[in-house]
PyMOL Python script that loads the backbone (N, CA, C, O; Angstrom):
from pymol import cmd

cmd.read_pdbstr("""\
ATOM      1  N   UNK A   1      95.731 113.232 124.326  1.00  0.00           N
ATOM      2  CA  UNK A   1      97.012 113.286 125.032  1.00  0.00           C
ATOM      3  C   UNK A   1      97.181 114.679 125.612  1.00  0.00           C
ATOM      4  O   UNK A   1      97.164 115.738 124.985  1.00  0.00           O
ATOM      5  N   UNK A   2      97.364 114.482 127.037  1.00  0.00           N
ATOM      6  CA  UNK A   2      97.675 116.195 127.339  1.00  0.00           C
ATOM      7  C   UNK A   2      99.178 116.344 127.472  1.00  0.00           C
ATOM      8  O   UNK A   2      99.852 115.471 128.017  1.00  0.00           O
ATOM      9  N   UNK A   3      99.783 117.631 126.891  1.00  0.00           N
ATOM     10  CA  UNK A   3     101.202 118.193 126.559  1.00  0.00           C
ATOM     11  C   UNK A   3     101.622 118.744 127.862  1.00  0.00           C
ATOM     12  O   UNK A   3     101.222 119.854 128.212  1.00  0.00           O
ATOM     13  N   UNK A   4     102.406 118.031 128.602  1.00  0.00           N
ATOM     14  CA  UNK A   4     103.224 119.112 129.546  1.00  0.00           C
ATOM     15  C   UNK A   4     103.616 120.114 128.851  1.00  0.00           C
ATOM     16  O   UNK A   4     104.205 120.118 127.771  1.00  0.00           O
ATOM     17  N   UNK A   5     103.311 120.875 129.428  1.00  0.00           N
ATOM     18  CA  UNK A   5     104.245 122.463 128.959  1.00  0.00           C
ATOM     19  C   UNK A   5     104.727 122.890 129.668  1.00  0.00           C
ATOM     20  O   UNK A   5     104.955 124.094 129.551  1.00  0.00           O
ATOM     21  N   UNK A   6     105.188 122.173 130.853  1.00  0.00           N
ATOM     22  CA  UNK A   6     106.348 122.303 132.226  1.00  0.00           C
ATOM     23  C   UNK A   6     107.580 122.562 131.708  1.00  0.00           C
ATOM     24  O   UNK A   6     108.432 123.438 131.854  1.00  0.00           O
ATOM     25  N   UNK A   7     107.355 120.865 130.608  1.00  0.00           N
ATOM     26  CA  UNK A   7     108.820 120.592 129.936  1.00  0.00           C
ATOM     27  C   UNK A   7     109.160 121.171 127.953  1.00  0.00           C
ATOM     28  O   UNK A   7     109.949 121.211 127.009  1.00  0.00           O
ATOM     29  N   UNK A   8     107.943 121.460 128.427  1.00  0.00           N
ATOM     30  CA  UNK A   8     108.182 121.097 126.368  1.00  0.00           C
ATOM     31  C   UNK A   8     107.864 123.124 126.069  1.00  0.00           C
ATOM     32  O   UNK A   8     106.839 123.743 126.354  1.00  0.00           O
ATOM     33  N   UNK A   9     109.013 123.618 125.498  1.00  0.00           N
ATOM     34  CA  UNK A   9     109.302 125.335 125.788  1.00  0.00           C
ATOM     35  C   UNK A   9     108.580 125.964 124.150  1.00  0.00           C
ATOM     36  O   UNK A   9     108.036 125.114 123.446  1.00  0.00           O
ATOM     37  N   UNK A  10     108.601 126.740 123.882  1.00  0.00           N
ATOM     38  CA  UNK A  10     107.921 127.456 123.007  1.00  0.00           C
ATOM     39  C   UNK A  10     109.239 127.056 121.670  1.00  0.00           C
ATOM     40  O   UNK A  10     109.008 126.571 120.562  1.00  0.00           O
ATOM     41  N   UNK A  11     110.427 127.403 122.171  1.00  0.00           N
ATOM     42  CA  UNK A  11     111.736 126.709 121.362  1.00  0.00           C
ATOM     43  C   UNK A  11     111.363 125.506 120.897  1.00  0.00           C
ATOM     44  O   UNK A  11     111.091 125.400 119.701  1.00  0.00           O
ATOM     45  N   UNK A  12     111.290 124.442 121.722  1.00  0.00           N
ATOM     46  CA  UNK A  12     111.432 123.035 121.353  1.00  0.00           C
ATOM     47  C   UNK A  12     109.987 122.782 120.554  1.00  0.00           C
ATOM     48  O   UNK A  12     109.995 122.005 119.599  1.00  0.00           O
ATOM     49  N   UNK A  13     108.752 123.441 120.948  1.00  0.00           N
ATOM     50  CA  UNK A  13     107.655 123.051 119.778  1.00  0.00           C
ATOM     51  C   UNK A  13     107.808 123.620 118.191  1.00  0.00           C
ATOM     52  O   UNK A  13     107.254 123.078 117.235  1.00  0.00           O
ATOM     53  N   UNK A  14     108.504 124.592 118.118  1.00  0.00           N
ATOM     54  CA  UNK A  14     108.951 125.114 116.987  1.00  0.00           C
ATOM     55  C   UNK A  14     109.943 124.248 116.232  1.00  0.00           C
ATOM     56  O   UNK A  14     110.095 124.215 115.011  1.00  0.00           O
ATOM     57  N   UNK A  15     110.534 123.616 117.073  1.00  0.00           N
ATOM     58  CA  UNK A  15     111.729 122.750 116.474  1.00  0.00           C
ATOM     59  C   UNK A  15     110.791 121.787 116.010  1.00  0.00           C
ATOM     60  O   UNK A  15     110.718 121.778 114.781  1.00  0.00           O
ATOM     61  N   UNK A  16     109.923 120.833 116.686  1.00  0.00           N
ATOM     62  CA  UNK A  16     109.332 119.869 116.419  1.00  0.00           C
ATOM     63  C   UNK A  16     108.601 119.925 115.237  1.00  0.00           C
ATOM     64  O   UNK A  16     108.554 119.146 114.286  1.00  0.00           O
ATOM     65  N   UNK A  17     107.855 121.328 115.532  1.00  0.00           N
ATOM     66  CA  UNK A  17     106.992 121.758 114.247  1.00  0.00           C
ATOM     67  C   UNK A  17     107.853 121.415 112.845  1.00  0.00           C
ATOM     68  O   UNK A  17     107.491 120.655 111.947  1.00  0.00           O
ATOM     69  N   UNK A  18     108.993 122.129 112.907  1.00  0.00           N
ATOM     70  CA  UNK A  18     110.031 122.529 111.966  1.00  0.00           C
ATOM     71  C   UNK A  18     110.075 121.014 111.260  1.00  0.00           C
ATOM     72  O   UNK A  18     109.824 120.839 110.068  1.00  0.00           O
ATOM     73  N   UNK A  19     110.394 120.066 112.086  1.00  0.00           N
ATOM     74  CA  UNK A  19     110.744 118.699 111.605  1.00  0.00           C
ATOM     75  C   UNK A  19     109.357 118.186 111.178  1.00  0.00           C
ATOM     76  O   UNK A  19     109.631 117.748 110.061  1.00  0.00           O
ATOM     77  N   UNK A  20     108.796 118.090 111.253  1.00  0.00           N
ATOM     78  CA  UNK A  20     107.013 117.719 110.639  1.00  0.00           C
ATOM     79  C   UNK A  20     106.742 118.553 109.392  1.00  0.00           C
ATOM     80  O   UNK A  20     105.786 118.302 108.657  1.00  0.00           O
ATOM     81  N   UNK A  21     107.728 119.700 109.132  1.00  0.00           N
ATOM     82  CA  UNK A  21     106.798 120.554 108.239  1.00  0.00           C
ATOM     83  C   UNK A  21     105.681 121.408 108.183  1.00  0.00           C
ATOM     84  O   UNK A  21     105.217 121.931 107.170  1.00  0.00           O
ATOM     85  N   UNK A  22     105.196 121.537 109.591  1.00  0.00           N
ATOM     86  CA  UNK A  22     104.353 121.944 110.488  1.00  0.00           C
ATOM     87  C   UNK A  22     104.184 123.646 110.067  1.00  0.00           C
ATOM     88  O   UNK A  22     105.193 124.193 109.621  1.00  0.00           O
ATOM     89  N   UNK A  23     102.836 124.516 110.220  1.00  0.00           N
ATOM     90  CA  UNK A  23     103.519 125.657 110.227  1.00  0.00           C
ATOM     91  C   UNK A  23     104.196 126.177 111.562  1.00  0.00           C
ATOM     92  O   UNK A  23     104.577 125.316 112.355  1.00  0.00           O
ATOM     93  N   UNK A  24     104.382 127.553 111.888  1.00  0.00           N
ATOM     94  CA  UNK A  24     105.101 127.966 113.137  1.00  0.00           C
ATOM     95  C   UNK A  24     106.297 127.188 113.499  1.00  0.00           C
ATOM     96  O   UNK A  24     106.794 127.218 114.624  1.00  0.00           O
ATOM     97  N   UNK A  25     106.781 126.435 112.435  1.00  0.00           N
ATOM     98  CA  UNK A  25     108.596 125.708 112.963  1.00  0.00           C
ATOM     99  C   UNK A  25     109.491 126.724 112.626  1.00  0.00           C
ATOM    100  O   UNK A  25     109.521 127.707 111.886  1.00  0.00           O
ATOM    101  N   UNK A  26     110.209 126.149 113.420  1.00  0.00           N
ATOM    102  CA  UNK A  26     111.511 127.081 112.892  1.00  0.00           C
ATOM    103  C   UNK A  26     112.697 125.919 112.931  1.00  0.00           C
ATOM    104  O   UNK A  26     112.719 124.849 113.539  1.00  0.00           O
ATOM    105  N   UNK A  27     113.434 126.382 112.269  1.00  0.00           N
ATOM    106  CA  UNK A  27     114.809 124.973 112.085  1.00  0.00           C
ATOM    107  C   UNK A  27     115.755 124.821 112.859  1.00  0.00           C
ATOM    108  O   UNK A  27     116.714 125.355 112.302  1.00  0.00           O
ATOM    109  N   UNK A  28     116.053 124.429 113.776  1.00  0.00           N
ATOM    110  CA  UNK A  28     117.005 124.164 114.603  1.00  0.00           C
ATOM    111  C   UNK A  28     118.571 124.101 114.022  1.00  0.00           C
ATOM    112  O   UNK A  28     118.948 124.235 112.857  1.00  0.00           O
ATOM    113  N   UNK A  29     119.289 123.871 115.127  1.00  0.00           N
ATOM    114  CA  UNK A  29     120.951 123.469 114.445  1.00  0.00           C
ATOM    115  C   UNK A  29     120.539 122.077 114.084  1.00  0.00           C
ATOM    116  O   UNK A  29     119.404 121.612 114.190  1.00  0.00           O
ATOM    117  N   UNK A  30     121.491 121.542 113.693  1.00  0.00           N
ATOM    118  CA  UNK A  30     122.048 120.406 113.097  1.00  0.00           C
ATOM    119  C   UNK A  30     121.870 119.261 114.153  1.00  0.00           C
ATOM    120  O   UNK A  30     121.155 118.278 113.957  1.00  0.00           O
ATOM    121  N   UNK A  31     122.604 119.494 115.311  1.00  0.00           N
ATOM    122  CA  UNK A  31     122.097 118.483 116.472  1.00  0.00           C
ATOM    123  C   UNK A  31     120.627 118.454 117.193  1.00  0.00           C
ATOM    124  O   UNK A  31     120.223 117.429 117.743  1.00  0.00           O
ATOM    125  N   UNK A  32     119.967 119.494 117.154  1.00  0.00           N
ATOM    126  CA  UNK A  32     119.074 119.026 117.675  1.00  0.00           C
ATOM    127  C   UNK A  32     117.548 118.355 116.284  1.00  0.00           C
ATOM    128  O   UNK A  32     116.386 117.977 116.432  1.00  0.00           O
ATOM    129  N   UNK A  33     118.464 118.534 115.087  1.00  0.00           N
ATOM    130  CA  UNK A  33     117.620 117.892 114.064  1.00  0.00           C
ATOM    131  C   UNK A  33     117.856 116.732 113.674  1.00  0.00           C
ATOM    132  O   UNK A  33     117.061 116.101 112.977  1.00  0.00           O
ATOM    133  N   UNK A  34     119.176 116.204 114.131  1.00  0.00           N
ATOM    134  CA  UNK A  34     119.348 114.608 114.623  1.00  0.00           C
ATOM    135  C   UNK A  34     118.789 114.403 115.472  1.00  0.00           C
ATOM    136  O   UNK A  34     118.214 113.321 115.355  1.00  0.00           O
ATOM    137  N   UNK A  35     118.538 115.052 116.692  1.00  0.00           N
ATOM    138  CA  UNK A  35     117.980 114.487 117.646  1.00  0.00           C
ATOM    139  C   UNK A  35     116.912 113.972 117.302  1.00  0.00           C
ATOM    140  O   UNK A  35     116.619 112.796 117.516  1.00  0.00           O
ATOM    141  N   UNK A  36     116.090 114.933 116.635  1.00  0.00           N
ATOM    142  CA  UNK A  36     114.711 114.360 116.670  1.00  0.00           C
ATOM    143  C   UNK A  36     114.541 113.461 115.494  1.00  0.00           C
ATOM    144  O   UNK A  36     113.472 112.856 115.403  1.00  0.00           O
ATOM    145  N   UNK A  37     115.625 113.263 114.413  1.00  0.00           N
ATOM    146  CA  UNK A  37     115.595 112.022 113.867  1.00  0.00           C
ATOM    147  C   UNK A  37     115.669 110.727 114.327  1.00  0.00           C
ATOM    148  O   UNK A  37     115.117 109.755 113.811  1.00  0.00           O
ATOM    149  N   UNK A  38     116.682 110.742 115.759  1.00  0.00           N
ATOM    150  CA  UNK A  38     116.633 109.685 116.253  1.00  0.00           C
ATOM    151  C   UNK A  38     115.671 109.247 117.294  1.00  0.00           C
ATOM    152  O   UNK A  38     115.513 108.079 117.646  1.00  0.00           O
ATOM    153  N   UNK A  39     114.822 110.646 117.920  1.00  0.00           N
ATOM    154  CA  UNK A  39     113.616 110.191 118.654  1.00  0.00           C
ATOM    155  C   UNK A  39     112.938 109.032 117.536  1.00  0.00           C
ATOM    156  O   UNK A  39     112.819 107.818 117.702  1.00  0.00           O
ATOM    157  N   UNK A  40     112.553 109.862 116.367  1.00  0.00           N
ATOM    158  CA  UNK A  40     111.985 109.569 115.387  1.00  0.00           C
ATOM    159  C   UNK A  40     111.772 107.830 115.221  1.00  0.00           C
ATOM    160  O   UNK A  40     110.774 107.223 114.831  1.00  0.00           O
ATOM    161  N   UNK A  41     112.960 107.356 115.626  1.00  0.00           N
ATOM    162  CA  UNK A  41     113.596 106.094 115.204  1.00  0.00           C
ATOM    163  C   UNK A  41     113.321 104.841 116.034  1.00  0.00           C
ATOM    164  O   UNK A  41     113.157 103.638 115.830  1.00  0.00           O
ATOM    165  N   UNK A  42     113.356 105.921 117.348  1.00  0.00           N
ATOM    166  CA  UNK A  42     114.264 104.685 118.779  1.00  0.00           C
ATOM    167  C   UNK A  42     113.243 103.896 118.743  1.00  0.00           C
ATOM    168  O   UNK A  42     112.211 104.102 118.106  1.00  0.00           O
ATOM    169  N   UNK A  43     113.561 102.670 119.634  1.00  0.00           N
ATOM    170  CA  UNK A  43     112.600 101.671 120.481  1.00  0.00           C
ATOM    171  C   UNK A  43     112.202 102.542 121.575  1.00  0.00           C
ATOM    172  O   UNK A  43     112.755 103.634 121.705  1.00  0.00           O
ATOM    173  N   UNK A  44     111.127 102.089 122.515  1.00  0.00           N
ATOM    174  CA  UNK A  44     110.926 101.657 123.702  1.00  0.00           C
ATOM    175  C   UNK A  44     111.803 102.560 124.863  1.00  0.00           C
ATOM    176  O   UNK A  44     111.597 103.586 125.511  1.00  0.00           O
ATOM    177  N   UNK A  45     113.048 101.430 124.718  1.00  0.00           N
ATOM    178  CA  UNK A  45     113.780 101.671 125.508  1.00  0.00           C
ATOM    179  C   UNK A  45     115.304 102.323 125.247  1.00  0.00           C
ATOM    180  O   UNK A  45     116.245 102.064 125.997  1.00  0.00           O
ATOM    181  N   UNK A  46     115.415 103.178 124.117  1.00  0.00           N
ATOM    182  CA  UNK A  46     116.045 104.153 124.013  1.00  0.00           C
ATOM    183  C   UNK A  46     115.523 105.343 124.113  1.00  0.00           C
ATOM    184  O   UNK A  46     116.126 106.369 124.424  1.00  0.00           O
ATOM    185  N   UNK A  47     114.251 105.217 123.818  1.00  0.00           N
ATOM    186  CA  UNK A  47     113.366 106.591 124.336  1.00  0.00           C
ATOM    187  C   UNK A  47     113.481 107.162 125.560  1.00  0.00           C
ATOM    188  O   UNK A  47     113.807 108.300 125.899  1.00  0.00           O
ATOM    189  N   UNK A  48     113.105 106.017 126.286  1.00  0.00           N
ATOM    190  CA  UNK A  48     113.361 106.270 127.878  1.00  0.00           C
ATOM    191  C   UNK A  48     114.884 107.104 127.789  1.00  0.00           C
ATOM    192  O   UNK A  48     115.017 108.225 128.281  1.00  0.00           O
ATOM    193  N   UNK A  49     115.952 106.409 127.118  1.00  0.00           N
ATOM    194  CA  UNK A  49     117.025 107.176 127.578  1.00  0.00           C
ATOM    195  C   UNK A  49     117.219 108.218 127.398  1.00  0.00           C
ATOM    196  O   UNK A  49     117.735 108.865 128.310  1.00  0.00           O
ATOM    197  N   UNK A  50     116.930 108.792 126.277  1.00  0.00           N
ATOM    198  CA  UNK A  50     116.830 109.825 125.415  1.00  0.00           C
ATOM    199  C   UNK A  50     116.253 110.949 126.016  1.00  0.00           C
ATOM    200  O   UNK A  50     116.724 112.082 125.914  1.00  0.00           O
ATOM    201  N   UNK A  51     115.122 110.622 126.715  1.00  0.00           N
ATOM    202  CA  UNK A  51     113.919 111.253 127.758  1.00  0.00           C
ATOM    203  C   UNK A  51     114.970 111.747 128.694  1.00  0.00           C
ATOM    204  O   UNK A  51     115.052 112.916 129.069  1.00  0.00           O
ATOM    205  N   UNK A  52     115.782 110.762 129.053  1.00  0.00           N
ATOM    206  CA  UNK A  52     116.533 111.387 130.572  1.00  0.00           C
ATOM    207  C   UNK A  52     117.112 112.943 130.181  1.00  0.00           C
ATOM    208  O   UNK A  52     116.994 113.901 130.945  1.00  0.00           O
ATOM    209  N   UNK A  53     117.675 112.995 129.021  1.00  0.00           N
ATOM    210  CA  UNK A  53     118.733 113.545 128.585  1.00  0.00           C
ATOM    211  C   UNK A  53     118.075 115.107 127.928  1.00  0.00           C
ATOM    212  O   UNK A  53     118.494 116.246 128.135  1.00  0.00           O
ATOM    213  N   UNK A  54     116.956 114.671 127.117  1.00  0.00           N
ATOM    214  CA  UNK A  54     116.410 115.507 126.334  1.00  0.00           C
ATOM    215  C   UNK A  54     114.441 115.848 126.708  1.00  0.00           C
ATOM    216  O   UNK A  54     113.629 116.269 125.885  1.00  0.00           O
ATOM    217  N   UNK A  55     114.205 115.536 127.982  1.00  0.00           N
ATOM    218  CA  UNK A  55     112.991 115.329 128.282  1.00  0.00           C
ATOM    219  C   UNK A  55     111.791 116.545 127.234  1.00  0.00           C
ATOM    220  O   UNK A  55     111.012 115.832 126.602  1.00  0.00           O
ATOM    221  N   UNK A  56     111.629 117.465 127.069  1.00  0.00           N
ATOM    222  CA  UNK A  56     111.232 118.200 126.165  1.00  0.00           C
ATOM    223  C   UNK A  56     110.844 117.646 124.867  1.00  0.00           C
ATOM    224  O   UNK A  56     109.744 117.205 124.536  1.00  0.00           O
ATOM    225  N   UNK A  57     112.035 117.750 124.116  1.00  0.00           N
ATOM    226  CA  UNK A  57     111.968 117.232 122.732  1.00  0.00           C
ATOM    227  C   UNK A  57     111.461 115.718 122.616  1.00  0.00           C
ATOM    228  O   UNK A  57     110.873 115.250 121.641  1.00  0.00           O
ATOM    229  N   UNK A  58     111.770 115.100 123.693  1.00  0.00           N
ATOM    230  CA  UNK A  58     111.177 113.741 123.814  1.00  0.00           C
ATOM    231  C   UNK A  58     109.407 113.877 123.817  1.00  0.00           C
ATOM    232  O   UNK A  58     108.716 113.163 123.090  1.00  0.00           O
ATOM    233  N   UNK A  59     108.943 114.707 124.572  1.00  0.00           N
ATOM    234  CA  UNK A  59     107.040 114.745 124.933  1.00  0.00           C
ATOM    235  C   UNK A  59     107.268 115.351 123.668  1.00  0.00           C
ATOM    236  O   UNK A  59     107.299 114.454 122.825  1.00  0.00           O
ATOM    237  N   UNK A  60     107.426 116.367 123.202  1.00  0.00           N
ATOM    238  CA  UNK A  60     107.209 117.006 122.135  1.00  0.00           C
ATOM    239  C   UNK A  60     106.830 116.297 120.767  1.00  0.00           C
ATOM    240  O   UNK A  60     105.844 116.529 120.067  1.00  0.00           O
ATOM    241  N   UNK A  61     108.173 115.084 120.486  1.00  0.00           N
ATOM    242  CA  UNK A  61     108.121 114.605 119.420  1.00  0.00           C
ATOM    243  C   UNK A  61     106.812 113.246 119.255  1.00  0.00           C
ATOM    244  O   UNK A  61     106.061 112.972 118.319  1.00  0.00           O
ATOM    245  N   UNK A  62     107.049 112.441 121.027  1.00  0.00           N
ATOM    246  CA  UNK A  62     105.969 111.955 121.062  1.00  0.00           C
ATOM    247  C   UNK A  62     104.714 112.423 120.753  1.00  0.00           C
ATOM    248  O   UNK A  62     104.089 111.705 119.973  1.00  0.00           O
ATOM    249  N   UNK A  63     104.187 113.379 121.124  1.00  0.00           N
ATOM    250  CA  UNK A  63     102.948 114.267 121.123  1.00  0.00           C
ATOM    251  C   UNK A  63     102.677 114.872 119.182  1.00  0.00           C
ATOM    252  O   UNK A  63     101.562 115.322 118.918  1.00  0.00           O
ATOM    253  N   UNK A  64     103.418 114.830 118.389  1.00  0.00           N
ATOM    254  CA  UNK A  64     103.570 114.889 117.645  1.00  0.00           C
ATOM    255  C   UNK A  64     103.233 113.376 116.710  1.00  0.00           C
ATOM    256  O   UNK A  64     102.506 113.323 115.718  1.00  0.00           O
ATOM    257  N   UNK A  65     103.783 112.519 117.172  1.00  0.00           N
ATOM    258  CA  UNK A  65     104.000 111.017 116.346  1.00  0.00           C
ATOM    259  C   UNK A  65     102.825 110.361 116.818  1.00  0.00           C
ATOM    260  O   UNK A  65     102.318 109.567 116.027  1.00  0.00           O
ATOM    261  N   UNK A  66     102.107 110.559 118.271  1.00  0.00           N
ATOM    262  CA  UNK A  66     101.096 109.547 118.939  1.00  0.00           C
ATOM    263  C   UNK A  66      99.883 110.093 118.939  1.00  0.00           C
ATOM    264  O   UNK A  66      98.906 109.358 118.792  1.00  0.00           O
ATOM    265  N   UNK A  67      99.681 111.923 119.155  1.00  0.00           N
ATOM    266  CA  UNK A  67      98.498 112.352 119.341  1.00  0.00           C
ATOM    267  C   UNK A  67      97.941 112.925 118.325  1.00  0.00           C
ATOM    268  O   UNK A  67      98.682 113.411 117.470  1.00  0.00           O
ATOM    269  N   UNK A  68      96.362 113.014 118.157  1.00  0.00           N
ATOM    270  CA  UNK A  68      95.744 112.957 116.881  1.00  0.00           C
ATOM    271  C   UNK A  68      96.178 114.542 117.138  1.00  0.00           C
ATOM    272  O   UNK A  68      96.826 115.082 116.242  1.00  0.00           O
ATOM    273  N   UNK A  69      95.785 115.449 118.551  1.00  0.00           N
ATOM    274  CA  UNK A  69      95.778 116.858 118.028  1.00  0.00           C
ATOM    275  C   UNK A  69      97.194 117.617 118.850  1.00  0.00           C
ATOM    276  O   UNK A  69      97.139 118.603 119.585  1.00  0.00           O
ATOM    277  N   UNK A  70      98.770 116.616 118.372  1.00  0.00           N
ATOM    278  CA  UNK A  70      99.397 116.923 119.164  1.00  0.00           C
ATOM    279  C   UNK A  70     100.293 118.098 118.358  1.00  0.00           C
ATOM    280  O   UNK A  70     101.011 118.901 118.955  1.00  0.00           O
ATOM    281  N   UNK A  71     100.145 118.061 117.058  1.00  0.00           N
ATOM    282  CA  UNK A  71     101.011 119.396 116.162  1.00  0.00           C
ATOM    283  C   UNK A  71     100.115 120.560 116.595  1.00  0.00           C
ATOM    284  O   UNK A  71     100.660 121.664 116.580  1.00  0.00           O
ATOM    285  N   UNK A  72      98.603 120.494 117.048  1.00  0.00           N
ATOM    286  CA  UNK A  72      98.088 121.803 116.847  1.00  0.00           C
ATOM    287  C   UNK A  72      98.280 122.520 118.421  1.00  0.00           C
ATOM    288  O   UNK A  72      98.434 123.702 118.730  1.00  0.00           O
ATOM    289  N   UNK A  73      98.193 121.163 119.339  1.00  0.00           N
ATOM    290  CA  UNK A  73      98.742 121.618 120.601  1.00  0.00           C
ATOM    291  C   UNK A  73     100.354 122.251 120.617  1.00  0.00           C
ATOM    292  O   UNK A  73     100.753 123.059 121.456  1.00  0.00           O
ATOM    293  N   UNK A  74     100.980 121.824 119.759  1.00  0.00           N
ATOM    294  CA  UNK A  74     102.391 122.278 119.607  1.00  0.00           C
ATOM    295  C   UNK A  74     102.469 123.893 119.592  1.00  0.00           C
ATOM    296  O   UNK A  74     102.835 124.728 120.418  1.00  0.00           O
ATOM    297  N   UNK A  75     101.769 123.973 117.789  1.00  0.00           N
ATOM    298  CA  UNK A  75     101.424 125.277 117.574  1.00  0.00           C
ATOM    299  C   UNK A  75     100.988 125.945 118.640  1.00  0.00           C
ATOM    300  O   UNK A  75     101.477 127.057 118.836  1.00  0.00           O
ATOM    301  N   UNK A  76      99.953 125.415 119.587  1.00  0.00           N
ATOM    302  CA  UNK A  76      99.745 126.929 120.389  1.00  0.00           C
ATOM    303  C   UNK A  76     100.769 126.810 121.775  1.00  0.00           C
ATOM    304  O   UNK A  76     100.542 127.617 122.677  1.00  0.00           O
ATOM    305  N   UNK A  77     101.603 126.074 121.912  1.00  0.00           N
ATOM    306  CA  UNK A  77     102.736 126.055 122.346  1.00  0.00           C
ATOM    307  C   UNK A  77     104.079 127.440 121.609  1.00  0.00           C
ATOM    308  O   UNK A  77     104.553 128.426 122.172  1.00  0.00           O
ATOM    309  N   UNK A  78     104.290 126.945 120.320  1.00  0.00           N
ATOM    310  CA  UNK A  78     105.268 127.606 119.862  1.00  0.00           C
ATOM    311  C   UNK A  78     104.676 129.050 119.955  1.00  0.00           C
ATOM    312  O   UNK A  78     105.508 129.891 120.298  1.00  0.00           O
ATOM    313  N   UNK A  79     103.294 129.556 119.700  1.00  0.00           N
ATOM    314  CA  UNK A  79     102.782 130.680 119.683  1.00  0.00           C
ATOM    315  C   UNK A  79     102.724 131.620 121.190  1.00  0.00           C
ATOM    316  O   UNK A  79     102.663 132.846 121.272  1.00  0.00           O
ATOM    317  N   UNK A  80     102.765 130.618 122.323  1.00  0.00           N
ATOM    318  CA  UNK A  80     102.901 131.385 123.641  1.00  0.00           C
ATOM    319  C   UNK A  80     104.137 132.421 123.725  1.00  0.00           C
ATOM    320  O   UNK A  80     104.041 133.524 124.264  1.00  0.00           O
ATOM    321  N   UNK A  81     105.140 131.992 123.209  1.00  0.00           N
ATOM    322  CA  UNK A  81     106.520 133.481 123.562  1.00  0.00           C
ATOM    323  C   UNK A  81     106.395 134.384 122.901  1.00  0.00           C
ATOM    324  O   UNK A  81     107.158 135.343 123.014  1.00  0.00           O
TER     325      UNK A  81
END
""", "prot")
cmd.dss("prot")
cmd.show_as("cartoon", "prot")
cmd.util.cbc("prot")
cmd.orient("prot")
């Protein structure tokens, strides 16, 4: 899977990390750690919506949940700033 990193910021892979347990996370507020509980969750077609709204954390969490090397791509995401 290749990671936009157009959309997905050195912030938001850290967050993602954070929620995986990942190293290099860092913990977000409160809403955006629902958020990614409810990426976590959605169908299909709440993703899509979710995407509109939150496009970042959306590839992020996907890339995380779908790709075999998508936490380590994260990491050298969160490590670029």
């Amino acid at each position: 899977m290749n990671i936009n990193t157009d959309i997905i910021t050195p912030g938001i892979a850290r967050d993602v990390l954070w929620h995986y347990g990942a190293p290099g996370g860092l913990q977000p507020g409160s809403f955006i750690d629902q958020l990614m509980t409810t990426i976590g969750v959605a169908d299909r077609s709440n993703i899509g919506l979710l995407a509109r709204g939150f496009p970042g954390h959306v590839a992020a969490m996907k890339a995380a949940m779908y790709s075999v090397d998508g936490v380590a791509e994260l990491r050298v995401i969160a490590e670029s700033a």
